[in-house]
Every structure is written in C-alpha cells, then in structure tokens.
Biotite code that builds the C-alpha atoms (Angstrom):
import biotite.structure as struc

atoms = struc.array([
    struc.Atom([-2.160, -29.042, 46.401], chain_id="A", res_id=1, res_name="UNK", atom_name="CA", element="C"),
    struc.Atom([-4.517, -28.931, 43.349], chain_id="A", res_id=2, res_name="UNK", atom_name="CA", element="C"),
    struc.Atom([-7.390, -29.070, 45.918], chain_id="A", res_id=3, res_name="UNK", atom_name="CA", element="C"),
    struc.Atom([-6.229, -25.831, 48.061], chain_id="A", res_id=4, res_name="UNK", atom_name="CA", element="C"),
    struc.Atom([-5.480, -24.489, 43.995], chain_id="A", res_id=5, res_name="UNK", atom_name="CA", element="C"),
    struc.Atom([-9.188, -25.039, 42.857], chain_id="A", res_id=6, res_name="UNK", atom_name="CA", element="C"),
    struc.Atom([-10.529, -23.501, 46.538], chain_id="A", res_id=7, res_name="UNK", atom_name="CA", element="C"),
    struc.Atom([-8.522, -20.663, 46.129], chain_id="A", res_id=8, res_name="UNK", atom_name="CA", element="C"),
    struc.Atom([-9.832, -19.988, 42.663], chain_id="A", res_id=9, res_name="UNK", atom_name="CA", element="C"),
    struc.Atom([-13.278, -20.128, 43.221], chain_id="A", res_id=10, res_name="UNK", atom_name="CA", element="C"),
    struc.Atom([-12.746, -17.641, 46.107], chain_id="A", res_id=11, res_name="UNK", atom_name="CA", element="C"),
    struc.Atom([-11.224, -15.359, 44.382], chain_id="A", res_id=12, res_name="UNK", atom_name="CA", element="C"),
    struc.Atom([-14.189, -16.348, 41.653], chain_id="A", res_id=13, res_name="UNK", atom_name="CA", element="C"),
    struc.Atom([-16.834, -15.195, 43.807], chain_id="A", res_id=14, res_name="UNK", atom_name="CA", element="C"),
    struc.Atom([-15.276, -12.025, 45.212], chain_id="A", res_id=15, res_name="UNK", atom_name="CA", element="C"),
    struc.Atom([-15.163, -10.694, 42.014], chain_id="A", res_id=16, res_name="UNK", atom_name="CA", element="C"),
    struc.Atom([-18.688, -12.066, 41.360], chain_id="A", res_id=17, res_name="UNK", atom_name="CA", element="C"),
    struc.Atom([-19.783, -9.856, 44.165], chain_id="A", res_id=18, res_name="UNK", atom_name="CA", element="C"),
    struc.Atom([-17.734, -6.986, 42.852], chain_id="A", res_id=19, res_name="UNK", atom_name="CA", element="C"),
    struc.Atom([-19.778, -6.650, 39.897], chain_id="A", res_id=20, res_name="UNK", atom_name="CA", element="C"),
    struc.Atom([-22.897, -6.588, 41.901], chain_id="A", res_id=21, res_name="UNK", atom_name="CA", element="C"),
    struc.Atom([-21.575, -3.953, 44.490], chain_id="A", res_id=22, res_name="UNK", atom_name="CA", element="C"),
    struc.Atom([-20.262, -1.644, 41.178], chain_id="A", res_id=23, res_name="UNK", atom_name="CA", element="C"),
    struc.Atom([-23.667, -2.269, 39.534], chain_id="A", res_id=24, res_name="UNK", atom_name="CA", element="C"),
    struc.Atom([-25.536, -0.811, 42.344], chain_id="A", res_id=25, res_name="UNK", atom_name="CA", element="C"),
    struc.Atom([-23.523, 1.852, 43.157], chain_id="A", res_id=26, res_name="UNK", atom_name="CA", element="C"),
    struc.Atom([-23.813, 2.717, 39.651], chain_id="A", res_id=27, res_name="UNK", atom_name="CA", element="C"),
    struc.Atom([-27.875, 2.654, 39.656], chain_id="A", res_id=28, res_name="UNK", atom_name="CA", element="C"),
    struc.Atom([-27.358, 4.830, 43.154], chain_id="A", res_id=29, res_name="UNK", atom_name="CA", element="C"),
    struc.Atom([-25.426, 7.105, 41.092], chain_id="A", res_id=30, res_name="UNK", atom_name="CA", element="C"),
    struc.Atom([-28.248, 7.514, 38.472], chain_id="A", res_id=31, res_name="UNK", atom_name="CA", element="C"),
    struc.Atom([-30.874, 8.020, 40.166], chain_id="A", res_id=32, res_name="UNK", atom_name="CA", element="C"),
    struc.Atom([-29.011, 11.189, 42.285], chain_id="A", res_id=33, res_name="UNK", atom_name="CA", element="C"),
    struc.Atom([-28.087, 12.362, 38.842], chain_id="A", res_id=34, res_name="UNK", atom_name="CA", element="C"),
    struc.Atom([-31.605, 12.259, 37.594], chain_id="A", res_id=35, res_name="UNK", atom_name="CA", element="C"),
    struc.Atom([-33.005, 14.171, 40.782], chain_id="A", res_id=36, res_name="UNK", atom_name="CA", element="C"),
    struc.Atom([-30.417, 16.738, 40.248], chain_id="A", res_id=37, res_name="UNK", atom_name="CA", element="C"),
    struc.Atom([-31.351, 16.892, 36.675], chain_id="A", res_id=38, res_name="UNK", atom_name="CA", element="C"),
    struc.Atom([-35.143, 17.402, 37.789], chain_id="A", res_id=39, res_name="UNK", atom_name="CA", element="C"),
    struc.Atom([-34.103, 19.939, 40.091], chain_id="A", res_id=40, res_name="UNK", atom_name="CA", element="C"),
    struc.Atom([-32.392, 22.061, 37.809], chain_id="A", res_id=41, res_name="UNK", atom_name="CA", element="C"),
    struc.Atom([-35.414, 21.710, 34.760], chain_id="A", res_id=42, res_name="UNK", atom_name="CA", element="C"),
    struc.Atom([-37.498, 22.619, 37.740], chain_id="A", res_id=43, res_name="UNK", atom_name="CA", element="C"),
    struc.Atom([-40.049, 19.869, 38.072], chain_id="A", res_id=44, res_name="UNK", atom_name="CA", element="C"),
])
C-alpha cells in the first residue's frame, strides 16, 4: 500500500511539474503578442 501511495504521489508530482512549464510558456506566448500589439499601436 505505501508503495502504490509513494507512485501515486510522484505522479501527481510531476503533472504539476509540467503544469508550471505549460503556464510559463503560455505566459511568454502571451508577452510577446502583447508586445507586437504594443509596437503596432506606437507605430514601429
């Protein structure tokens, strides 16, 4: 029982390992549109 415990653990560790990673990106994604807009609307 402790082993199926610890397995599910570290699952559930490295899902939300990934999660980061995925929100991280999505977040640099985000920025750059934003700073294309922003160069848009200055013009450049």
């Amino acid at each position: 029982m402790k082993r199926l415990m610890s397995i599910a653990l570290l699952a559930l560790f490295a899902m939300g390992l990934s999660a980061c990673n995925t929100m991280a990106g999505a977040g640099k994604d985000i920025q750059k549109a934003g700073e294309k807009i922003e160069d848009k609307a200055e013009g450049n």
